[in-house]
C-alpha positions in Angstrom: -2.4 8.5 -34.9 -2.4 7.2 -31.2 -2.3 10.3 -28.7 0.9 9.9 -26.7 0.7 9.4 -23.0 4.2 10.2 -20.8 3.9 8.4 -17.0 5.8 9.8 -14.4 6.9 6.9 -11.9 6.6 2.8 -12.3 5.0 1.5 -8.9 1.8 -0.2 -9.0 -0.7 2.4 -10.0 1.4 3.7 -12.8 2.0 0.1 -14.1 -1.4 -0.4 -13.9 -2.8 2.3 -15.7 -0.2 1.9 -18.4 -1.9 -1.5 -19.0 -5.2 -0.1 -19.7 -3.9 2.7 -21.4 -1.4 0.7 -23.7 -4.9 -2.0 -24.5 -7.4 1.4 -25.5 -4.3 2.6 -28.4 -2.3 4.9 -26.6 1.1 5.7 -27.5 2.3 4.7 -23.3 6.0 5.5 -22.5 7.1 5.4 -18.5 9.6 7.5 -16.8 10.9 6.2 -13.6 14.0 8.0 -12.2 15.5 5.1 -10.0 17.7 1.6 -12.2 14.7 -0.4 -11.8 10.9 -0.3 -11.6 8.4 -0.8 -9.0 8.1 2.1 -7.0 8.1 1.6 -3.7 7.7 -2.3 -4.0 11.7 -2.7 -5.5 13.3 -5.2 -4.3 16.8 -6.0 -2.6 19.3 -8.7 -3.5 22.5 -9.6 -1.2 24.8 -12.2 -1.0 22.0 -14.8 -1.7 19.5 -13.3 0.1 16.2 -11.9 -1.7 13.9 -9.0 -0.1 11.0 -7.1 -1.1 11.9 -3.5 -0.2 8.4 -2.4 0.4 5.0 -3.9 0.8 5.2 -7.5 2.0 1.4 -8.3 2.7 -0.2 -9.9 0.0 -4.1 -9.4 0.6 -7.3 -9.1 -1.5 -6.1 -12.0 -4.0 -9.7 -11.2 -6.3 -8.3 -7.7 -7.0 -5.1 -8.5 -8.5 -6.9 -11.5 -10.6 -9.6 -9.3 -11.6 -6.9 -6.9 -12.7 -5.2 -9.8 -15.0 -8.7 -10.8 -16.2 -8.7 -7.8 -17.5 -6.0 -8.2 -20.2 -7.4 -12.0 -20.7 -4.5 -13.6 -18.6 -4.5 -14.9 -15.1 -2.2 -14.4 -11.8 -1.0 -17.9 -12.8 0.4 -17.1 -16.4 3.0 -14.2 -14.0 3.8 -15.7 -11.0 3.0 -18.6 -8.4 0.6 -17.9 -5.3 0.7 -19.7 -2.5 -1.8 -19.3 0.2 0.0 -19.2 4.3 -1.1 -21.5 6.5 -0.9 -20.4 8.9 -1.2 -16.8 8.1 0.5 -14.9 11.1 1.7 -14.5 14.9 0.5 -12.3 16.8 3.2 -11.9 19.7 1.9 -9.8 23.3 3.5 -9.5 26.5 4.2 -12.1 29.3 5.4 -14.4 26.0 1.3 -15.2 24.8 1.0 -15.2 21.5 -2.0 -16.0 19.0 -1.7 -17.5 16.1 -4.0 -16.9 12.6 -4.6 -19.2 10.9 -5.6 -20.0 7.1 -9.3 -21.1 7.9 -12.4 -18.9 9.4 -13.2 -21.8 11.2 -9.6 -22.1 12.6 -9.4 -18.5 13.8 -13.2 -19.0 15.2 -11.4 -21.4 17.5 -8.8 -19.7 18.4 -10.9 -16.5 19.2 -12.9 -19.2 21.7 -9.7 -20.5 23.3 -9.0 -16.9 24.1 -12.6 -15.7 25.1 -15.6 -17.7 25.8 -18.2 -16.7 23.3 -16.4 -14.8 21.3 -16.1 -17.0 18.0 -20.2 -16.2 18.1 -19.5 -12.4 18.2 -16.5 -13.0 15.5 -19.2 -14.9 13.1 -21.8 -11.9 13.2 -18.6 -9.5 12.9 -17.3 -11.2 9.9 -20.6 -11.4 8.2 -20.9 -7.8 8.4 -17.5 -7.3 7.3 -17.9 -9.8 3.7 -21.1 -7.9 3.3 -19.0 -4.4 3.4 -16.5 -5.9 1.5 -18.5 -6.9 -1.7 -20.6 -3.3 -1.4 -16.5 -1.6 -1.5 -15.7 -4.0 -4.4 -19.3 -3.4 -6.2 -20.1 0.2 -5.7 -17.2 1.8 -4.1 -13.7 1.6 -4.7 -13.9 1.4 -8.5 -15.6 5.1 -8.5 -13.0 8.1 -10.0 -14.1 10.4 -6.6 -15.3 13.1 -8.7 -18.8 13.3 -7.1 -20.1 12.6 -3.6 -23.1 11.1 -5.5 -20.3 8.1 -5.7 -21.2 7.0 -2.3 -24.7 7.5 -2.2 -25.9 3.7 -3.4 -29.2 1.6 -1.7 -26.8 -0.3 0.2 -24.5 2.8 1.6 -27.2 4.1 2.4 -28.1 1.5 4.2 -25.0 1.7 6.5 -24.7 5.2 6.9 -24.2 4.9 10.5 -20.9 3.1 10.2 -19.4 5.8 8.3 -20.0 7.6 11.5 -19.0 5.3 13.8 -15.4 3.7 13.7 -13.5 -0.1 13.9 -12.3 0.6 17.5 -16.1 1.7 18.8 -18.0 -1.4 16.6 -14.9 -3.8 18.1 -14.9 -3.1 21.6 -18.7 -2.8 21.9 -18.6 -7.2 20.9 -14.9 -7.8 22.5 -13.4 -7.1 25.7 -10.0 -9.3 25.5 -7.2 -6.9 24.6 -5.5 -9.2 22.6 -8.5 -10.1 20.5 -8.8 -6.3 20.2 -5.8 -6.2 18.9 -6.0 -8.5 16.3 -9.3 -7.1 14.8 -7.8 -3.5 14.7 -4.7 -4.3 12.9 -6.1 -4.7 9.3 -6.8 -1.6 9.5 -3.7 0.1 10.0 -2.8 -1.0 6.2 -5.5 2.3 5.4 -3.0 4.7 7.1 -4.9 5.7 10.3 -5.8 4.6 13.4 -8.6 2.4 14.3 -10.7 5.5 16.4 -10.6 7.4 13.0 -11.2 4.5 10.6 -15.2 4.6 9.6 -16.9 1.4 10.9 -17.3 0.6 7.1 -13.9 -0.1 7.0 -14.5 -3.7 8.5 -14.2 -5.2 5.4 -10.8 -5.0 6.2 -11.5 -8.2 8.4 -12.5 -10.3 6.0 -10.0 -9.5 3.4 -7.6 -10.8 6.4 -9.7 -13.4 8.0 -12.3 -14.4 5.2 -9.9 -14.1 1.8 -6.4 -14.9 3.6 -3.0 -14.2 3.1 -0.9 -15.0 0.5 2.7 -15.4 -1.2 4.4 -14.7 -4.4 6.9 -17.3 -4.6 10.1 -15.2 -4.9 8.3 -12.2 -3.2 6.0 -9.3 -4.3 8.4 -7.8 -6.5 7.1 -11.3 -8.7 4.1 -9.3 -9.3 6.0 -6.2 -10.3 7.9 -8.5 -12.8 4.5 -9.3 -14.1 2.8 -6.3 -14.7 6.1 -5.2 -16.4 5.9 -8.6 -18.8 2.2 -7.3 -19.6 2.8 -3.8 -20.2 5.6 -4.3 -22.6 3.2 -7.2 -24.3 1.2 -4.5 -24.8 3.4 -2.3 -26.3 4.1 0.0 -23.4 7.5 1.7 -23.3 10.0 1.6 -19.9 13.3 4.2 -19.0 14.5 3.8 -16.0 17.4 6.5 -14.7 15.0 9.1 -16.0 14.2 11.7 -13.9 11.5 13.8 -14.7 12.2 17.2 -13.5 9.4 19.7 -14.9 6.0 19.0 -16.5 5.6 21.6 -19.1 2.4 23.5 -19.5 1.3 26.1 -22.1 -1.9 27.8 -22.1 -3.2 25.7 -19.2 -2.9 22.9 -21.1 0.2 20.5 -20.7 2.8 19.8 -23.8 4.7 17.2 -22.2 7.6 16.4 -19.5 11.6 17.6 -19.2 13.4 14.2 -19.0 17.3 14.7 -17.5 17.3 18.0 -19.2 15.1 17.1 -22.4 12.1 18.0 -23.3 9.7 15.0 -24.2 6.1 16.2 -26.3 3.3 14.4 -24.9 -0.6 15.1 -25.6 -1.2 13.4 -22.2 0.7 13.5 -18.7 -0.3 11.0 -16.1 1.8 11.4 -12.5 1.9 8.3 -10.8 4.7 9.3 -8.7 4.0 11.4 -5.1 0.9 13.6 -6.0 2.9 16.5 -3.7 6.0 16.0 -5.6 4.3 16.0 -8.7 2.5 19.5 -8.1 6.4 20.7 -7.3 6.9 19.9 -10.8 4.3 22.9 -12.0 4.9 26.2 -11.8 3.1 27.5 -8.8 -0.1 29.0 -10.5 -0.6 25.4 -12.0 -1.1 23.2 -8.3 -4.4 22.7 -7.2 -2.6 22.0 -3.8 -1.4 24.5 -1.2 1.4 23.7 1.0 -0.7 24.6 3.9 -3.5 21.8 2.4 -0.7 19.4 2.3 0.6 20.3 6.0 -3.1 19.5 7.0 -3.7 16.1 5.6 -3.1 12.9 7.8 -0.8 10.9 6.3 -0.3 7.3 6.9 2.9 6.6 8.9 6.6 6.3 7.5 8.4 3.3 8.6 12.2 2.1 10.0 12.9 -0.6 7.9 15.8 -3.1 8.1 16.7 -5.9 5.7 18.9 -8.9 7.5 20.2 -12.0 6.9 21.1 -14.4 9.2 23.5 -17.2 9.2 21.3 -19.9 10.5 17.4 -20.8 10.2 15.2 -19.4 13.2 13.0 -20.7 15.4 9.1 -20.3 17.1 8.6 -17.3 14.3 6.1 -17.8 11.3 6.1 -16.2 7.6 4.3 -12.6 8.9 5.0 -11.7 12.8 3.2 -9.2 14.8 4.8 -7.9 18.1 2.1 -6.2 20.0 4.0 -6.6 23.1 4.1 -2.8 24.3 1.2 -0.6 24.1 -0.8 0.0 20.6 -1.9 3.5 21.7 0.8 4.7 23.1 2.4 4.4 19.8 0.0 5.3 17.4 -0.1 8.9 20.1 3.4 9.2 18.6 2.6 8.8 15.3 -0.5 10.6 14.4 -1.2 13.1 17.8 2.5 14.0 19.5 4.6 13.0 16.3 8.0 11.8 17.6 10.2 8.5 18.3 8.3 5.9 20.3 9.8 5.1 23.7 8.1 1.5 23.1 7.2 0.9 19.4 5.0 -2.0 18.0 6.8 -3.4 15.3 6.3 -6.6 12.5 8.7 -9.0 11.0 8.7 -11.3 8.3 10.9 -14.4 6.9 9.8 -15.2 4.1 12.7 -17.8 3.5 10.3 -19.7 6.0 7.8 -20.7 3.1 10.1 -19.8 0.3 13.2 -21.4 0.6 14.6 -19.5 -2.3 14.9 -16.2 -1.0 17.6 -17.1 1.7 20.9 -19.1 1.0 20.2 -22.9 2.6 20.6 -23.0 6.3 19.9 -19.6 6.6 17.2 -16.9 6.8 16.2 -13.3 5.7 14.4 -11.1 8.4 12.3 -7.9 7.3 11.6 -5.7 10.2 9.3 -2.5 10.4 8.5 -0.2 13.0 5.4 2.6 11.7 6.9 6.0 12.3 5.7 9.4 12.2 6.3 11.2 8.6 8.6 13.9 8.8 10.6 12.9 11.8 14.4 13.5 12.6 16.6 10.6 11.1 19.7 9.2 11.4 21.9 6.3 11.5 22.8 6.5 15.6 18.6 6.6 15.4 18.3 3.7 13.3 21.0 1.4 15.2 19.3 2.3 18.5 15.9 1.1 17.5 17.2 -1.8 15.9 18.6 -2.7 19.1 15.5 -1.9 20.8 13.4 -4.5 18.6 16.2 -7.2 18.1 16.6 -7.6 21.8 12.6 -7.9 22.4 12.6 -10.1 19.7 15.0 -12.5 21.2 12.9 -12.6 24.6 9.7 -12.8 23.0 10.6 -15.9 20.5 12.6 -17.9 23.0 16.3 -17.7 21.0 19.7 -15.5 20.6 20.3 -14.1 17.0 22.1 -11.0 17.4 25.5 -13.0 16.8 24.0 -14.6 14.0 23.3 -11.5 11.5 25.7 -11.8 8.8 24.6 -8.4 7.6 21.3 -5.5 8.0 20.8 -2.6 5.4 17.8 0.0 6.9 15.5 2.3 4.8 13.9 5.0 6.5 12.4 8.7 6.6 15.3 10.1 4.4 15.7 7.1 2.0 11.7 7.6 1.0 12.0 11.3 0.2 15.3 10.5 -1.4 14.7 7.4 -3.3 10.6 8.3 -3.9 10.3 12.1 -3.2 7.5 11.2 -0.8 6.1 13.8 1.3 7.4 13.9 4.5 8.7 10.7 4.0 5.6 9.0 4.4 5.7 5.2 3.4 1.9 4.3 2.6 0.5 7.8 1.4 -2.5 9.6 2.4 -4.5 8.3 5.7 -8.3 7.1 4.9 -10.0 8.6 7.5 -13.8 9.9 7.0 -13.0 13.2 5.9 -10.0 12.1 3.3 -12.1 8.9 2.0 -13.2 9.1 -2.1 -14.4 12.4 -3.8 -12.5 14.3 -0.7 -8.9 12.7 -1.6 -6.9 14.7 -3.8 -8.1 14.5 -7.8 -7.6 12.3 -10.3 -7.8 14.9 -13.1 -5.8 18.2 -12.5 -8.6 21.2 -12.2 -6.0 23.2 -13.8 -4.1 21.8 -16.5 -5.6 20.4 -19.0 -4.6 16.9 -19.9 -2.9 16.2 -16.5 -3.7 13.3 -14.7 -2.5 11.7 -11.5 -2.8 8.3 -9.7 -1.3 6.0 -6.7 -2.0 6.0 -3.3 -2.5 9.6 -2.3 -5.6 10.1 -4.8 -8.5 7.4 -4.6 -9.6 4.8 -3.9 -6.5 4.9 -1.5 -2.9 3.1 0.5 -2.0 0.1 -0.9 -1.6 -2.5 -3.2 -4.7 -3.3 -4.2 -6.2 0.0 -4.3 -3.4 1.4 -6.2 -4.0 -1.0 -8.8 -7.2 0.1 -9.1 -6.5 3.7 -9.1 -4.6 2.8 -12.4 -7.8 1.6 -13.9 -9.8 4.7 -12.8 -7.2 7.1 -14.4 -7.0 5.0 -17.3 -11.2 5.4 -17.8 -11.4 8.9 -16.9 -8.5 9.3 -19.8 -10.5 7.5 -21.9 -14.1 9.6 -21.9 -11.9 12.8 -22.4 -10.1 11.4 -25.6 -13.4 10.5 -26.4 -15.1 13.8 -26.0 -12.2 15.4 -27.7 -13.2 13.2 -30.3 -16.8 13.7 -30.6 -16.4 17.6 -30.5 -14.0 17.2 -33.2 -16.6 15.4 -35.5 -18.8 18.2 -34.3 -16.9 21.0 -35.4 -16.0 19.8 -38.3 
């Protein structure tokens, strides 16, 4: 008889593992407490319009096909992919802007244009960056983090001085045009923290933007959701939605199962995909590994003000992904990570996706998805929300040439109080635990609970770390390290018997 494995959440990691779990035999039933699945990647539908609630960026296109290959299917058999061309704006003061486009040899150019003899610099930067991109995807970011012997390969070793420098030193020692700066520190930002803490390492960031490009799910990222949920269930894995799991039962030191709206549910395995803080809140205290005061001391990636709008007619001089770099970068990130509080100036992004995918807007018309990074934990409010969407909206206008505020037919926000409420995210943080030096692999919080047995945990607070990508992998590593210890349970069965 199949052990029987209860998962707490259904965004990407939790999905993920269920896949793996679900192909090995296991008995895989997910409990998400929100009407539909997908974590923080849901997605909105009004009056015609179609957004992705959450992550919008569709990077690293060999992870989620590796993932796929996996269960001997493709991206193609789920959902169409189209690569942007170009990829994004870039939008800085005085009304310059830069624009990325889908070729290395297109954004070598357009480096050039902008700084004599920097596509040179750019070409040695970018080789350095694929080569620390297939050492992360060969020896790194498919590791479990139980060991700092994880890290220590031929070629890490090799590099162990950029895990002690960072992106903003290696970039400004080759660059010296702000705006080129700029660009090169912004992949980055998808690992949580800010360029002057991100190991050097980290470059392969780059070339996941620059080298591999960016791409679209036609109909939007939730597509991908929708995929992994039409493989799961192929597989035999179970879905409830409007559960809420309030209590992960331990006896022993060993856990029996989950309470489901007031029910108890036996399971001989628990995995948590939801918030790993939340899920500790679900143990009785002597059962966390995880002090509040550890939690307190972590850097977190930022939370975000978010705002869904649609707008009665199509927009101009914008692309699919927009960047508005127009006030300072490290004035804002002060606010975030150093002097947590509102930015006087914030940096924010927007995308329009019914630019490239005509069916996620109503014809004539467009959807707009704006995000400004904020500090976790702040103050928030709706006089908050409708000040800063002022802020951006009127920059926006200046900075693309055209008037929209009288053309919004309608804007919905999400912000610090809708993620602890809709996700129970700590602090409200959007994109989980920063990966700075000293929160990177075996030092993120553990896969495997030290203290109950049987009691896993996955997503983007544990390894390999924020994001898509990673948190489908981070599905896979639970999934293995669930595996060796049915496995040993098994052997040392057939050795006491």
């Amino acid at each position: 008889m199949s052990k029987k494995i209860s998962i707490i959440g259904s965004g990407f990691s939790s999905l993920s593992a269920s896949c793996y779990l679900a192909q090995l035999g296991y008995d895989v039933t997910i409990y998400e407490k929100n009407s539909t699945i997908g974590g923080r990647a849901r997605q909105l539908k009004r009056d015609g319009f179609t957004f992705d609630i959450g992550p919008s960026w569709y990077w690293m296109p060999d992870i989620f096909e590796s993932f796929f290959n996996d269960f001997d299917t493709t991206v193609s058999d789920f959902y169409t992919l189209d690569k942007l061309s170009p990829a994004y704006k870039v939008f800085f003061k005085n009304h310059e802007s830069i624009i990325i486009e889908d070729t290395l040899d297109k954004i070598y150019n357009a480096f050039e244009a902008e700084e004599k003899g920097s596509s040179e610099k750019l070409k040695k930067f970018i080789t350095t960056a694929q080569n620390n991109y297939q050492i992360a995807i060969k020896n790194l970011v498919y590791r479990p983090g139980v060991s700092p012997l994880e890290l220590v390969t031929k070629e890490t070793i090799q590099r162990l001085g950029q895990f002690f420098s960072t992106i903003s030193k290696e970039v400004r020692k080759e660059f010296k045009n702000e705006k080129l700066i700029q660009i090169l520190e912004f992949p980055v930002l998808f690992l949580g923290a800010k360029p002057s803490n991100t190991p050097a390492f980290y470059s392969f960031m780059n070339y996941a933007d620059f080298g591999l490009g960016t791409w679209h799910p036609k109909g939007g990222m939730y597509q991908v959701i929708l995929g992994i949920e039409k493989l799961a269930r192929s597989l035999g894995v179970k879905i409830q939605t409007n559960a809420v799991v309030e209590k992960i039962l331990v006896k022993h030191q060993k856990t029996t199962g989950i309470q489901v709206n007031s029910e108890e549910i036996n399971s001989d395995i628990v995995l948590c995909g939801a918030d790993y803080h939340h899920g500790e809140t679900l143990l009785d205290p002597e059962y966390r590994q995880y002090s509040e005061k550890y939690w307190d001391s972590r850097t977190f990636a930022p939370s975000s003000l978010l705002f869904y709008v649609g707008f009665d007619k199509k927009l101009n001089n914008v692309n699919h992904h927009n960047l508005f770099f127009d006030t300072d970068f490290d004035t804002h990130a002060v606010d975030i990570y150093d002097q947590p509080k509102w930015p006087e100036k914030p940096l924010f992004y927007a995308n329009f996706t019914s630019l490239t995918d005509s069916g996620t807007a109503p014809d004539g018309q467009e959807n707009g998805f704006f995000l400004i990074p904020l500090a976790p934990g702040l103050e928030d409010n709706d006089e908050l929300r409708e000040i800063y969407f002022d802020k951006i909206i009127t920059r926006f206008e200046n900075l693309t040439n055209q008037n929209v505020k009288n053309n919004i037919i309608f804007k919905e926000s999400f912000c610090v109080n809708d993620f602890i409420e809709e996700y129970n995210s700590y602090k409200g943080n959007a994109y989980g635990m920063a990966n700075t030096l000293l929160q990177t692999a075996f030092l993120r919080p553990k896969l495997k609970s030290k203290k109950v047995k049987n009691l896993f945990f996955t997503g983007q607070l544990t390894v390999p770390g924020p994001g898509v990508p990673p948190s489908l992998i981070s599905g896979k590593l639970v999934a293995g390290l669930i595996e060796a210890q049915y496995k040993e349970t098994k052997e040392l069965k057939l050795i006491t018997t």
